[in-house]
N, C-alpha and C positions, 0 to 999 in steps of 0.2 A: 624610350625614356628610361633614364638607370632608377632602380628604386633606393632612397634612402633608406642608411645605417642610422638606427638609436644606438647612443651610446653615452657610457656615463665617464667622469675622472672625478677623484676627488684628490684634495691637495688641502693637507695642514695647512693652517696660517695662524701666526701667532699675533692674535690680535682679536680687542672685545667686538660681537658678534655686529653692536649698534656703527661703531666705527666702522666694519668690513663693510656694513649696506648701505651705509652714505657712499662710500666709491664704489659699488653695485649697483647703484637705484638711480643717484642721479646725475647730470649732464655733467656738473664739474668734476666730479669724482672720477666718473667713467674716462671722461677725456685726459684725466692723468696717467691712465694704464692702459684701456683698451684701445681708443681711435686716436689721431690726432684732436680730433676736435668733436664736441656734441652736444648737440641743439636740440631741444624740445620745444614742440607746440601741440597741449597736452598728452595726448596718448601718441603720436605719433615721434618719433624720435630721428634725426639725421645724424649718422656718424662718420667721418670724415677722415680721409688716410689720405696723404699725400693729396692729389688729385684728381682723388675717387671718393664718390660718395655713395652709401647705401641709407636707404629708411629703412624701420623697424618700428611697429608696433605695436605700444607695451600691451602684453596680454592679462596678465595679473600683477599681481605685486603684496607681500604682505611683510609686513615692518615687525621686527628686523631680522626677516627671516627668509625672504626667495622673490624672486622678477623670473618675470616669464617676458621673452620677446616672438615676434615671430618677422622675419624679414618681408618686407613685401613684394620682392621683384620672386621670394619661390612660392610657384604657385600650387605645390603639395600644401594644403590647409594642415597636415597634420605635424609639418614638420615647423620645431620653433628652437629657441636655445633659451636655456634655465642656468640662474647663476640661484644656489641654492644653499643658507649658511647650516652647518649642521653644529650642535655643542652634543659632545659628550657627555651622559647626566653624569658618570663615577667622573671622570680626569677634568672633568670643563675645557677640554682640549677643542680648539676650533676648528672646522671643514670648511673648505669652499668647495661645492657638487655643483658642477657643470655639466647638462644633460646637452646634447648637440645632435643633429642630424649629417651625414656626410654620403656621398657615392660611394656605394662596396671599394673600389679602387681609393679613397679619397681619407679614409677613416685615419690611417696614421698622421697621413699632412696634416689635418686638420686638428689631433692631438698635440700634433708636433706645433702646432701656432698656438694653441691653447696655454701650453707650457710656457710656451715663451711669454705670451700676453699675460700670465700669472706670475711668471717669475719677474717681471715688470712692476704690477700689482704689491708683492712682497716686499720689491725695494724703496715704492712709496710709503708703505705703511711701516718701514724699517725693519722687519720681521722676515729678511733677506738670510 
């Protein structure tokens, strides 16, 4: 069994913190950028790509500021992904921190879809 990479990105986004955690936190928001489609039935969450489905369930969450998930088919307990909004106190510049787990071999792909799934992100919130 390969052991997971932590790793962190973070990516400006121009846009108020409350607005970026409505399509971070919850099912309608999320399914405009990240999955095709996503369903809650409280803490558990289903997210939907074409004709694959994975749960996640939510591990934290605090308004309007970071979600924590953790997927449930990996069965490393320590590994989860975190969408995490930062403000700058001097510039009030916005962050979107995205902490992820990936296989040593895996860490680019997996930045490399993060990117894209944000740069998705940015052009609903028109901050493209």
């Amino acid at each position: 069994m390969s052991t997971k990479v932590k790793f962190e990105i973070e990516f400006p986004i121009n846009a108020s913190p409350q607005l970026l955690y409505n399509y971070i936190s919850t099912p309608s928001g999320l399914s405009e950028w990240f999955a095709d489609n996503v369903n809650s039935r409280g803490e558990l969450f289903s997210f939907i790509w074409d004709d694959s489905e994975e749960q996640a369930k939510l591990i934290s969450k605090k308004s309007p500021e970071r979600i924590k998930f953790k997927w449930l088919e990996n069965e490393d307990d320590s590994c989860y992904f975190e969408l995490r909004i930062q403000v700058d106190g001097i510039t009030k510049d916005v962050s979107l921190i995205i902490t992820d787990f990936a296989d040593d071999d895996e860490v680019e792909e997996t930045k490399m879809l993060w990117d894209n799934q944000i740069s998705d992100l940015k052009q609903v919130l028109g901050s493209a």
